[in-house]
mmJSON file of the N, C-alpha and C atoms, coordinates in Angstrom:
{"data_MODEL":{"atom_site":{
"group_PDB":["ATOM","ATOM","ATOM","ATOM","ATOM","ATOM","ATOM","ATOM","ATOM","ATOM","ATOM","ATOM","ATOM","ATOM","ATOM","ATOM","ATOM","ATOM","ATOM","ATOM","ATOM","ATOM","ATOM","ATOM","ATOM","ATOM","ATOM","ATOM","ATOM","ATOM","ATOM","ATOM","ATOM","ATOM","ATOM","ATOM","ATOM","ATOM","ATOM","ATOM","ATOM","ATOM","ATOM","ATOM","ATOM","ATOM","ATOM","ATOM","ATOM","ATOM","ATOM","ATOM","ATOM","ATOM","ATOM","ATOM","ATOM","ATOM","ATOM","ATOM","ATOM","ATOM","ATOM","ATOM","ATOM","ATOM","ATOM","ATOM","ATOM","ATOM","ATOM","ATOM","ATOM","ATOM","ATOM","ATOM","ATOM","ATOM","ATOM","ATOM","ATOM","ATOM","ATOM","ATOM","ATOM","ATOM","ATOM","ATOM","ATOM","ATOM","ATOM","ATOM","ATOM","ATOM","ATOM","ATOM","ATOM","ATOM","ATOM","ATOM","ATOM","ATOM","ATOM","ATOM","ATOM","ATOM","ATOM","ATOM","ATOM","ATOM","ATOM","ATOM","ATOM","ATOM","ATOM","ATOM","ATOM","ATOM","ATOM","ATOM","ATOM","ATOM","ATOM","ATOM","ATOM","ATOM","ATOM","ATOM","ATOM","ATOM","ATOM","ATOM","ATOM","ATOM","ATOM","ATOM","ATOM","ATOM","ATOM","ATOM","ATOM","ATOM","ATOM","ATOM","ATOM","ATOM","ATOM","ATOM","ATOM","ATOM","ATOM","ATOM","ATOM","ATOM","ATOM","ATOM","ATOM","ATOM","ATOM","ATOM","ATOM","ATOM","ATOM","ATOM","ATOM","ATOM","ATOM","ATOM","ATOM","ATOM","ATOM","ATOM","ATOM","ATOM","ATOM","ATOM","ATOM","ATOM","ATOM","ATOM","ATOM","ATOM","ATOM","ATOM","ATOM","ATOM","ATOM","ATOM","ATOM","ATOM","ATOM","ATOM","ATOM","ATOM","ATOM","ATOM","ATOM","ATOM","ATOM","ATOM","ATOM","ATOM","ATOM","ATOM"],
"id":[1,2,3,4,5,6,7,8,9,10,11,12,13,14,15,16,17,18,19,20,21,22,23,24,25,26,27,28,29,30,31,32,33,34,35,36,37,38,39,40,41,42,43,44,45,46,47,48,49,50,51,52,53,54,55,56,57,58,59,60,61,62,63,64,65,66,67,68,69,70,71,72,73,74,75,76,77,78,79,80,81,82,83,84,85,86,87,88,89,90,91,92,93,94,95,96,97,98,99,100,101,102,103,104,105,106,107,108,109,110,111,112,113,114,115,116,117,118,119,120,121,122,123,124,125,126,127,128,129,130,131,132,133,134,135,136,137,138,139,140,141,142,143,144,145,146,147,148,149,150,151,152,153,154,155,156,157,158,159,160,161,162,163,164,165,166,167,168,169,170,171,172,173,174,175,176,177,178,179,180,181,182,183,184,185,186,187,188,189,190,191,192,193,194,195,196,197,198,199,200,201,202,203,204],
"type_symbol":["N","C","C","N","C","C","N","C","C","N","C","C","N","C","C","N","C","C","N","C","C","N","C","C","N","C","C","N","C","C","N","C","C","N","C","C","N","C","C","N","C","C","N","C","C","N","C","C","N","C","C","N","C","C","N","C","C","N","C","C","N","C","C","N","C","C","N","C","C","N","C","C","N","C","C","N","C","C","N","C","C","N","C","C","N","C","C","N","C","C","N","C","C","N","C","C","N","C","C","N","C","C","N","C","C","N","C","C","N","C","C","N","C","C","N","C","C","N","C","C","N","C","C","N","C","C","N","C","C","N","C","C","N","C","C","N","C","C","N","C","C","N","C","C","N","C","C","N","C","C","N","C","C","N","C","C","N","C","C","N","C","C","N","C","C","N","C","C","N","C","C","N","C","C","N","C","C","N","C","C","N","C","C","N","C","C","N","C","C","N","C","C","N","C","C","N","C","C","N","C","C","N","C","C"],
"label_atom_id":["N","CA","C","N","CA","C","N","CA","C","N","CA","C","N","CA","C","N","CA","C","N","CA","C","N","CA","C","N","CA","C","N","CA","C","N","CA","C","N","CA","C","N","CA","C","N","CA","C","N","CA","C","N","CA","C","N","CA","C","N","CA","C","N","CA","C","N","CA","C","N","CA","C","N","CA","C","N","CA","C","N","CA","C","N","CA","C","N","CA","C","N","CA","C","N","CA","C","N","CA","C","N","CA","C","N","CA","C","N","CA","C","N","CA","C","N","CA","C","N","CA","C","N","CA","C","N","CA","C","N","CA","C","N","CA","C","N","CA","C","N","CA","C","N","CA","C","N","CA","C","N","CA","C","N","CA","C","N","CA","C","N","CA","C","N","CA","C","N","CA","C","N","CA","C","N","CA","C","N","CA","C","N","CA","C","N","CA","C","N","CA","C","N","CA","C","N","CA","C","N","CA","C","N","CA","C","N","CA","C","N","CA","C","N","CA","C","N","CA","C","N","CA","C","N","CA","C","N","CA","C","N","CA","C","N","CA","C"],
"label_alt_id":[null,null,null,null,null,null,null,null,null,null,null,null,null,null,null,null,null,null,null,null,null,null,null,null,null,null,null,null,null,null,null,null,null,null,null,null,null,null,null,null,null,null,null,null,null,null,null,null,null,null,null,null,null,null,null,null,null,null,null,null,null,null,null,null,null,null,null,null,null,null,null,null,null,null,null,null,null,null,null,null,null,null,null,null,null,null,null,null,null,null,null,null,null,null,null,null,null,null,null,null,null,null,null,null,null,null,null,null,null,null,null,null,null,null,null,null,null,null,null,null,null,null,null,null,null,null,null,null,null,null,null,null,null,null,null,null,null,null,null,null,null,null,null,null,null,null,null,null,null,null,null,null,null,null,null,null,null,null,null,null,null,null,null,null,null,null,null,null,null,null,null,null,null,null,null,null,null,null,null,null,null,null,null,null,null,null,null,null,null,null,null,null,null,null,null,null,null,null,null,null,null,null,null,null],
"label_comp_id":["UNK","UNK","UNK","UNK","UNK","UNK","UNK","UNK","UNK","UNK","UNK","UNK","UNK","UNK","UNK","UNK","UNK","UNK","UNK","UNK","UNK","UNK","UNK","UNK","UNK","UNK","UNK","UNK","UNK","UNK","UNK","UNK","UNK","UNK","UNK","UNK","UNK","UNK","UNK","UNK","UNK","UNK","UNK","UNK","UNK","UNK","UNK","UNK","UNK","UNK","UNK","UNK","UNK","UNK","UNK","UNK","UNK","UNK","UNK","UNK","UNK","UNK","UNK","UNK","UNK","UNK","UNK","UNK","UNK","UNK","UNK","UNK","UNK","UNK","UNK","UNK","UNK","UNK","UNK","UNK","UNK","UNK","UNK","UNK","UNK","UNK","UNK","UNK","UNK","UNK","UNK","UNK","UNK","UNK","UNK","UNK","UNK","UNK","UNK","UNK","UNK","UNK","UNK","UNK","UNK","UNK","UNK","UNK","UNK","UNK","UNK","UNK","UNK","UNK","UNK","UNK","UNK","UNK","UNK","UNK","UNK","UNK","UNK","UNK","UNK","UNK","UNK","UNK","UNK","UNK","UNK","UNK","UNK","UNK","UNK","UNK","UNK","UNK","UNK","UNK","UNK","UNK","UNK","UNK","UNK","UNK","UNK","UNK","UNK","UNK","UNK","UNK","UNK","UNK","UNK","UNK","UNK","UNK","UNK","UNK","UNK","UNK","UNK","UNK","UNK","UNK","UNK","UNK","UNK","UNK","UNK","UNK","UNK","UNK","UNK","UNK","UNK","UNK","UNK","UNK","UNK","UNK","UNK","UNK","UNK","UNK","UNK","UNK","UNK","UNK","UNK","UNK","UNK","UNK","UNK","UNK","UNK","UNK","UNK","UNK","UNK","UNK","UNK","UNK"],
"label_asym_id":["A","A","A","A","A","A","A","A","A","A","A","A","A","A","A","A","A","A","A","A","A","A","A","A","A","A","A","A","A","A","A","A","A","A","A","A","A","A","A","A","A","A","A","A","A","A","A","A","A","A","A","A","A","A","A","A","A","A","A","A","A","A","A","A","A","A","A","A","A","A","A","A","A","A","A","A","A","A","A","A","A","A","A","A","A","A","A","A","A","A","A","A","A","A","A","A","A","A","A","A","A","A","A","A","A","A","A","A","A","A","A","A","A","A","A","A","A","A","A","A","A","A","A","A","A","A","A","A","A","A","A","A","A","A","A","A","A","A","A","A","A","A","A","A","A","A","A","A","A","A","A","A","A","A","A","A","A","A","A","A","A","A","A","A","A","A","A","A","A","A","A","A","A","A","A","A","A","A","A","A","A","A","A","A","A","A","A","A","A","A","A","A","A","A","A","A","A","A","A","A","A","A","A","A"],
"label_entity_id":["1","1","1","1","1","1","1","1","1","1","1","1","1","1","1","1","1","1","1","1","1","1","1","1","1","1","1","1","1","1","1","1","1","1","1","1","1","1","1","1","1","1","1","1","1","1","1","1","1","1","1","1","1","1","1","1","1","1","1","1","1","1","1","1","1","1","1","1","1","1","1","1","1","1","1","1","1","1","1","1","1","1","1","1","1","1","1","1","1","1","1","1","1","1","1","1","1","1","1","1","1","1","1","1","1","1","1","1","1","1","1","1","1","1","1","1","1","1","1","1","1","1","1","1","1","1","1","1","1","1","1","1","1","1","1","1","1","1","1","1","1","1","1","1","1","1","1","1","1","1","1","1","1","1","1","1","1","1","1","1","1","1","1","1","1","1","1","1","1","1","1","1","1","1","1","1","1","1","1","1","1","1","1","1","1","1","1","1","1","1","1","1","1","1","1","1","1","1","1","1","1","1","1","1"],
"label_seq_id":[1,1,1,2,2,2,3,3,3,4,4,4,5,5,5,6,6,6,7,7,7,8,8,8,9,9,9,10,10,10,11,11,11,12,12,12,13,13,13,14,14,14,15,15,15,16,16,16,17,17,17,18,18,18,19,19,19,20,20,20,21,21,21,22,22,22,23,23,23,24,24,24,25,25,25,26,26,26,27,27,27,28,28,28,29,29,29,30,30,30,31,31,31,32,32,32,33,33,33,34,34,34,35,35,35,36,36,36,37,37,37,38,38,38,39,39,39,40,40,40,41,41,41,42,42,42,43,43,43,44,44,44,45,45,45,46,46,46,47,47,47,48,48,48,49,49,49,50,50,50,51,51,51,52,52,52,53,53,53,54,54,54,55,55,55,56,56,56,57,57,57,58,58,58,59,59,59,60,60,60,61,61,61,62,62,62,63,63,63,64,64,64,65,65,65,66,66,66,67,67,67,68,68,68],
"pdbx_PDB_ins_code":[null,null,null,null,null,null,null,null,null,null,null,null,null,null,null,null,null,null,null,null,null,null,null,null,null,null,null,null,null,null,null,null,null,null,null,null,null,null,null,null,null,null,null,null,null,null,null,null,null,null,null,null,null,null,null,null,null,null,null,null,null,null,null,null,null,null,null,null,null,null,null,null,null,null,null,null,null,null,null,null,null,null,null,null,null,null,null,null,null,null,null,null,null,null,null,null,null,null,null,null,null,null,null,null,null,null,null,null,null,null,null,null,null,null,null,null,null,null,null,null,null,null,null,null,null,null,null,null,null,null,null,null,null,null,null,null,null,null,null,null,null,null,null,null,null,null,null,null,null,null,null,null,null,null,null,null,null,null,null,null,null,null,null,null,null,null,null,null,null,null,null,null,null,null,null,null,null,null,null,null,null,null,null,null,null,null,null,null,null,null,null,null,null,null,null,null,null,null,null,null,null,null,null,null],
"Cartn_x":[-44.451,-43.748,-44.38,-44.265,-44.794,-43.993,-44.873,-43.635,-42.683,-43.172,-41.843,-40.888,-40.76,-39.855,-39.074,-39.518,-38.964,-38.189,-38.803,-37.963,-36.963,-37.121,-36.397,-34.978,-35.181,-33.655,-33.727,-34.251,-33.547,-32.827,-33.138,-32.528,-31.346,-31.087,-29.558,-28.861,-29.324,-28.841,-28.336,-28.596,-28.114,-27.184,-26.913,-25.974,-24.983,-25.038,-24.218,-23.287,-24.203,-23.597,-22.288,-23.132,-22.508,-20.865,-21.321,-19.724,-18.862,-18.992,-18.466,-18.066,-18.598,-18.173,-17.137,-17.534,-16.432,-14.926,-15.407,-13.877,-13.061,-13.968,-13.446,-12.696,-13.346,-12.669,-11.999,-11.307,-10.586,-9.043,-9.98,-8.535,-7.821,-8.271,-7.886,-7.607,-7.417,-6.827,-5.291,-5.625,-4.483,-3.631,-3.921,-2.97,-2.174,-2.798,-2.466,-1.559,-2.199,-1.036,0.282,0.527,1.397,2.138,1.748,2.62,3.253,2.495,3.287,2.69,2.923,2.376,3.152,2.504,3.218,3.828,4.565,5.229,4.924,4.443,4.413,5.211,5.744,7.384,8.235,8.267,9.187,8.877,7.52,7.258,7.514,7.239,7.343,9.349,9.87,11.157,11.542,11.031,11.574,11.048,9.519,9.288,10.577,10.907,11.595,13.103,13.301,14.296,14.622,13.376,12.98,12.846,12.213,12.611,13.923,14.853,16.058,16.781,16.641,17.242,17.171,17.939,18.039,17.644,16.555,15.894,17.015,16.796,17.546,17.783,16.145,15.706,15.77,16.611,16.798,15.059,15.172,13.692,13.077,11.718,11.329,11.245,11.659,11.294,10.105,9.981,9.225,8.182,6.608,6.177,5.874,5.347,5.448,3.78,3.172,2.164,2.102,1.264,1.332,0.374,0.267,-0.718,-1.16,-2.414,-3.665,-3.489],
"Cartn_y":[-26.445,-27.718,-28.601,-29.867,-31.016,-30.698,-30.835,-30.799,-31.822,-32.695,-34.292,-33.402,-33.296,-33.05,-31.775,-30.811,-29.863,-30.35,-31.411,-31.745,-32.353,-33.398,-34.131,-33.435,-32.088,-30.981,-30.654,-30.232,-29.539,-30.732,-31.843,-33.019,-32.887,-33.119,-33.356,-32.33,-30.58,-29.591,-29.594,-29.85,-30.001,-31.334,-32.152,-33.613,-32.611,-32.163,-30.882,-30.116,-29.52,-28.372,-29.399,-30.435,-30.947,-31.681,-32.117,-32.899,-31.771,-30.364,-29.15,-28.925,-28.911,-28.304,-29.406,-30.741,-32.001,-31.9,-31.821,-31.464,-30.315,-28.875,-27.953,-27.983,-28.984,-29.392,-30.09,-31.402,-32.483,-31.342,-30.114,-29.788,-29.054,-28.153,-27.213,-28.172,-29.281,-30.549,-30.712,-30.798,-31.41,-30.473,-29.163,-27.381,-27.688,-27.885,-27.563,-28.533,-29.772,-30.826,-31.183,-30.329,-29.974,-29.003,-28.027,-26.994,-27.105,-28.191,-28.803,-27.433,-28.013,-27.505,-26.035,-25.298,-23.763,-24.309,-24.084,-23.543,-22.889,-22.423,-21.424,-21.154,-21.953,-21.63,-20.817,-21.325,-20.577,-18.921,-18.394,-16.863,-16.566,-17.526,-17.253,-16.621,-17.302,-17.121,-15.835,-15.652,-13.829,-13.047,-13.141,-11.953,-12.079,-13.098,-12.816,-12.179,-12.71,-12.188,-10.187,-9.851,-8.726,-7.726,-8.428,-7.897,-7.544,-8.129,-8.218,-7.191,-6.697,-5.84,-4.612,-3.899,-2.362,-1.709,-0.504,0.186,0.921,0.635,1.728,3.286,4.026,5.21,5.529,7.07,7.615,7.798,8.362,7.952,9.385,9.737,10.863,12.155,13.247,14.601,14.36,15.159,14.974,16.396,15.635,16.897,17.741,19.391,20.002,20.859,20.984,21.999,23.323,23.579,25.466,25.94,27.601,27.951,28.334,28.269,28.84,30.124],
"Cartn_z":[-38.766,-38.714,-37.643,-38.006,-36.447,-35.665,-34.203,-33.351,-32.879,-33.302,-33.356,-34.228,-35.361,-35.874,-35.539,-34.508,-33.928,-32.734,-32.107,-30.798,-31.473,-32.642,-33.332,-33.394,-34.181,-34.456,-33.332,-32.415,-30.854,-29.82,-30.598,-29.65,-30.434,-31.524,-32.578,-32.504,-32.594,-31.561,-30.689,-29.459,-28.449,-28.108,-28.873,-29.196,-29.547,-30.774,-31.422,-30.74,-29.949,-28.908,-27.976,-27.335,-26.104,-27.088,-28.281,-29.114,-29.235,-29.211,-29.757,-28.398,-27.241,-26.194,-25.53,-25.213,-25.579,-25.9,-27.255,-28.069,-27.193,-27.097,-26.41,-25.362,-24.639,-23.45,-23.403,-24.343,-24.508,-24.441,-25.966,-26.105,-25.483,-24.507,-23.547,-22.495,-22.119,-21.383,-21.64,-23.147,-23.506,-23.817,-24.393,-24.443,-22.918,-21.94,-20.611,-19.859,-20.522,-20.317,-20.848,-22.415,-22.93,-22.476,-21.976,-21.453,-19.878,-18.902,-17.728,-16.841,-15.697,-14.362,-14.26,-14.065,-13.337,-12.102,-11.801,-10.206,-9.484,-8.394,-7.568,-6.805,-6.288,-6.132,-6.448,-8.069,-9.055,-8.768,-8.784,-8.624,-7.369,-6.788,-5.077,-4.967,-5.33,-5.347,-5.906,-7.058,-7.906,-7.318,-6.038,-5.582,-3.99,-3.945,-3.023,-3.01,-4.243,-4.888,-5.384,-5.745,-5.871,-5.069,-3.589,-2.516,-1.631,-2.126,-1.424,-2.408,-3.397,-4.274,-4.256,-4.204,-3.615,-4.937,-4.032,-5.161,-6.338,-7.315,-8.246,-8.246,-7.964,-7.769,-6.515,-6.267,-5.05,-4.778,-3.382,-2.836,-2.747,-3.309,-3.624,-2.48,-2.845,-1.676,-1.316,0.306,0.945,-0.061,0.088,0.021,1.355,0.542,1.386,1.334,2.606,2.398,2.088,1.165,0.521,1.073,1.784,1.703,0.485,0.249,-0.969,-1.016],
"occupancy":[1.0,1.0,1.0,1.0,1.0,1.0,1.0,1.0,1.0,1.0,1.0,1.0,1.0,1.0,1.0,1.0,1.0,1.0,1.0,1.0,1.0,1.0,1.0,1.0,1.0,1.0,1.0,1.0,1.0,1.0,1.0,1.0,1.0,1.0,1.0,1.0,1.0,1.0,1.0,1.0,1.0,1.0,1.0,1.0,1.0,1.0,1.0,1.0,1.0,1.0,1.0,1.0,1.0,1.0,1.0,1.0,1.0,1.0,1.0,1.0,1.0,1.0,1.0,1.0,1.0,1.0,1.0,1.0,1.0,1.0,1.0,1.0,1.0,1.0,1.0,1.0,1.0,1.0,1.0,1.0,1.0,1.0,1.0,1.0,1.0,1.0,1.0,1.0,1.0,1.0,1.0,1.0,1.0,1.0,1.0,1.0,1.0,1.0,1.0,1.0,1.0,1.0,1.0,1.0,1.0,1.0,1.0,1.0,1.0,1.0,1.0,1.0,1.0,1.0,1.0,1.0,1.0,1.0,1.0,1.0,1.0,1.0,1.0,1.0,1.0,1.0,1.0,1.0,1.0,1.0,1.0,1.0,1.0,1.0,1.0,1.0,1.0,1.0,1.0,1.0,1.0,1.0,1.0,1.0,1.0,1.0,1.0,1.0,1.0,1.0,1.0,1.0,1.0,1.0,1.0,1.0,1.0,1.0,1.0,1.0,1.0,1.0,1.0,1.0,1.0,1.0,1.0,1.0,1.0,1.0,1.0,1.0,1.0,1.0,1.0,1.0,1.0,1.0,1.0,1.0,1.0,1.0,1.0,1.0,1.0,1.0,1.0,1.0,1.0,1.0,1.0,1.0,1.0,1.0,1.0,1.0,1.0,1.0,1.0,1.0,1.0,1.0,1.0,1.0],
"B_iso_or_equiv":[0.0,0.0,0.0,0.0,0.0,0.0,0.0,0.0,0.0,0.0,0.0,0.0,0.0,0.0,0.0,0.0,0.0,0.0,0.0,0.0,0.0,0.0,0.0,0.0,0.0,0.0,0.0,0.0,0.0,0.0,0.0,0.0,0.0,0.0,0.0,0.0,0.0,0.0,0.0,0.0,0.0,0.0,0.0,0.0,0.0,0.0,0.0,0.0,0.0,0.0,0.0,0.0,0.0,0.0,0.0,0.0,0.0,0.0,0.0,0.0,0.0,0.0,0.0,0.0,0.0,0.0,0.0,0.0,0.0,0.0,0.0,0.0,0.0,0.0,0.0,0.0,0.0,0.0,0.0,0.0,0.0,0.0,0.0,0.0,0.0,0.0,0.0,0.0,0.0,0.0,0.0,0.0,0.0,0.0,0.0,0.0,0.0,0.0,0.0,0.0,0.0,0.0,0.0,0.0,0.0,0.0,0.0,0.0,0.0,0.0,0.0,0.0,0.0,0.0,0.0,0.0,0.0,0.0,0.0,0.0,0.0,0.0,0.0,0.0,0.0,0.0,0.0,0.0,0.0,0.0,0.0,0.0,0.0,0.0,0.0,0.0,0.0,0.0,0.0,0.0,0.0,0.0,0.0,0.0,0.0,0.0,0.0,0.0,0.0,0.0,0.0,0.0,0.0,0.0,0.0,0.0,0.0,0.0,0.0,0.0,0.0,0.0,0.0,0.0,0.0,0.0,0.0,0.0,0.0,0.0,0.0,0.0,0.0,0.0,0.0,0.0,0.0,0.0,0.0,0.0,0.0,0.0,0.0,0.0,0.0,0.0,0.0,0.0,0.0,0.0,0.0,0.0,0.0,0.0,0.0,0.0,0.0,0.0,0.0,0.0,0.0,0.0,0.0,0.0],
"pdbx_formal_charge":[null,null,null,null,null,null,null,null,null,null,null,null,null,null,null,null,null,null,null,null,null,null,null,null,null,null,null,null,null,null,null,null,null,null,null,null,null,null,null,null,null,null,null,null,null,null,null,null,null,null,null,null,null,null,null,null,null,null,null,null,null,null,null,null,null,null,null,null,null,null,null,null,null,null,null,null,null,null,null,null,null,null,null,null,null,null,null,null,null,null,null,null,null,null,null,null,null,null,null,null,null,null,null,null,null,null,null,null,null,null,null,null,null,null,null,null,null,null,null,null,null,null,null,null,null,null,null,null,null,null,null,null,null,null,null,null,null,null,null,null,null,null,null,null,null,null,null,null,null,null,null,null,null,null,null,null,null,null,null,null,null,null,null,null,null,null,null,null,null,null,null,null,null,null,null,null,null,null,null,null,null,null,null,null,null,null,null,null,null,null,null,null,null,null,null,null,null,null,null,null,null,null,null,null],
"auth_seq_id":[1,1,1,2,2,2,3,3,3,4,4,4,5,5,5,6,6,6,7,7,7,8,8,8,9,9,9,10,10,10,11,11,11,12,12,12,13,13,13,14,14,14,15,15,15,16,16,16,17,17,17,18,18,18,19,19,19,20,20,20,21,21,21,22,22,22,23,23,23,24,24,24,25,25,25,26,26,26,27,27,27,28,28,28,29,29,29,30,30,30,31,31,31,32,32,32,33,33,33,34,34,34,35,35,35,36,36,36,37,37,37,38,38,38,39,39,39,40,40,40,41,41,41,42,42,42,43,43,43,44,44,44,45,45,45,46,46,46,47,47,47,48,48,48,49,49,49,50,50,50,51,51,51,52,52,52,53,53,53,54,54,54,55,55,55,56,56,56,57,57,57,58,58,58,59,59,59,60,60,60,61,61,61,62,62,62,63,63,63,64,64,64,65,65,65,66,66,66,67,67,67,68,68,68],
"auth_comp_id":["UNK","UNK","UNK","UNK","UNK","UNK","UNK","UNK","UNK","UNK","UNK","UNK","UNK","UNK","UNK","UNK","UNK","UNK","UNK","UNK","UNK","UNK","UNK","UNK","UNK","UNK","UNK","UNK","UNK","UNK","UNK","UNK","UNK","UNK","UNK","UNK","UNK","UNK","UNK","UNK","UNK","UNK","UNK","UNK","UNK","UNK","UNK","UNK","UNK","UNK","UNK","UNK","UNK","UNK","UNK","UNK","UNK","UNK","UNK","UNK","UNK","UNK","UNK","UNK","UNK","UNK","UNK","UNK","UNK","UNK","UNK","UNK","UNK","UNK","UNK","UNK","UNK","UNK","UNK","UNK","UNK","UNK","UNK","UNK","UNK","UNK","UNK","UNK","UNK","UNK","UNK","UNK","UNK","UNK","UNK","UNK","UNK","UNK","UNK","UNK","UNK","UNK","UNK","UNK","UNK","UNK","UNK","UNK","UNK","UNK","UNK","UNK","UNK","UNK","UNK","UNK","UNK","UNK","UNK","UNK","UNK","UNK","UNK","UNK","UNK","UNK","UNK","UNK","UNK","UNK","UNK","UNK","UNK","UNK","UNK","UNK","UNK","UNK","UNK","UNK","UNK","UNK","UNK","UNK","UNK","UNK","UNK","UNK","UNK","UNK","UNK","UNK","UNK","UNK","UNK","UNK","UNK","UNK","UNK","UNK","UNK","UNK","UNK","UNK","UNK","UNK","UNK","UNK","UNK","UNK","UNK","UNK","UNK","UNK","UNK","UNK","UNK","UNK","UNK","UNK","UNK","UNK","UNK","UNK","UNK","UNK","UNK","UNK","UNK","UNK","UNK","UNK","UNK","UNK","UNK","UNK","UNK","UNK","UNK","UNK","UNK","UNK","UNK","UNK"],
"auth_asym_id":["A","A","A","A","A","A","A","A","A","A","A","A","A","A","A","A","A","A","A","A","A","A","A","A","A","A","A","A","A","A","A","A","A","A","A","A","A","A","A","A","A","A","A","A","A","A","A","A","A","A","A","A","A","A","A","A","A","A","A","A","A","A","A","A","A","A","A","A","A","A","A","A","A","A","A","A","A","A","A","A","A","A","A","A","A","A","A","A","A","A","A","A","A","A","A","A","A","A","A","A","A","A","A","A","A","A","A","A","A","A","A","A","A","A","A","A","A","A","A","A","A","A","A","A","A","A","A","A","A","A","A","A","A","A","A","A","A","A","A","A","A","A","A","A","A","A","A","A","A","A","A","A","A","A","A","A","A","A","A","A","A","A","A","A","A","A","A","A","A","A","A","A","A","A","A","A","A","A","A","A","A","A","A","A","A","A","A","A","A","A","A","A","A","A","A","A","A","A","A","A","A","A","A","A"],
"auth_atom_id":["N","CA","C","N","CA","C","N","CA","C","N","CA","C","N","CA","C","N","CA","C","N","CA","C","N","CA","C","N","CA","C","N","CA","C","N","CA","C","N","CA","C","N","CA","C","N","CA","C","N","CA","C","N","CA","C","N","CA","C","N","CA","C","N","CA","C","N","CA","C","N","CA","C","N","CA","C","N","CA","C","N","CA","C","N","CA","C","N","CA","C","N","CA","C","N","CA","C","N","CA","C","N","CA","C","N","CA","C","N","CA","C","N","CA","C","N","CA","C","N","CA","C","N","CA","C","N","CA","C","N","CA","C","N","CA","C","N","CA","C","N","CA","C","N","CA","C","N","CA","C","N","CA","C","N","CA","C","N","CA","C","N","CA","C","N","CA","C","N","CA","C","N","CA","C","N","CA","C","N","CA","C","N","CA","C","N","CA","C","N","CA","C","N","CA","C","N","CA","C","N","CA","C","N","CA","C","N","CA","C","N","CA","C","N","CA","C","N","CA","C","N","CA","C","N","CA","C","N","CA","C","N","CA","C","N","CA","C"],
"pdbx_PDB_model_num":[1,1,1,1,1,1,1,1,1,1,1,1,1,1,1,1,1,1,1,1,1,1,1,1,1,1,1,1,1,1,1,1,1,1,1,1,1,1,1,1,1,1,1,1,1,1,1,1,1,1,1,1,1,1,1,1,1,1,1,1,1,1,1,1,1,1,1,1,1,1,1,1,1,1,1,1,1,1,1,1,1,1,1,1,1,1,1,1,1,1,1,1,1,1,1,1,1,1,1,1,1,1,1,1,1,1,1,1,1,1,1,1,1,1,1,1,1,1,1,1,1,1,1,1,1,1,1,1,1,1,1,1,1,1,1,1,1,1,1,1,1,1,1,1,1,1,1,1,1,1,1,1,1,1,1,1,1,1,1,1,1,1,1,1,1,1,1,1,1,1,1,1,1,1,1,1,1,1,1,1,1,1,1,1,1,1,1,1,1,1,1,1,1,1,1,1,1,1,1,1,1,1,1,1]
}}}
């Protein structure tokens, strides 16, 4: 093949790539802007919350060393 016409498709290729990756990114913008900001707060709060809550499970025997 000429090579004009090889740079020719590796130029429209790579137009290609970059409109595909574009979109990709428009739409993972907009997924994210639809779903609204996380909180950190909000988790910040249930681990604190979690902490203040008395274990369910009695607390395990001590082990003990065996001789071999």
């Amino acid at each position: 093949m000429h090579p004009q016409i090889i740079a020719m498709a590796a130029a429209e290729h790579v137009k290609d790539m970059q409109a595909v990756a574009n979109r990709t990114r428009r739409a993972r913008a907009a997924r994210r802007a639809r779903r609204g900001v996380i909180a950190i707060t909000a988790a910040g709060r249930f681990v604190q919350e979690a902490a203040q809550a008395p274990c369910p499970q009695p607390p395990c025997p001590e082990l003990t060393a065996r001789a071999a």
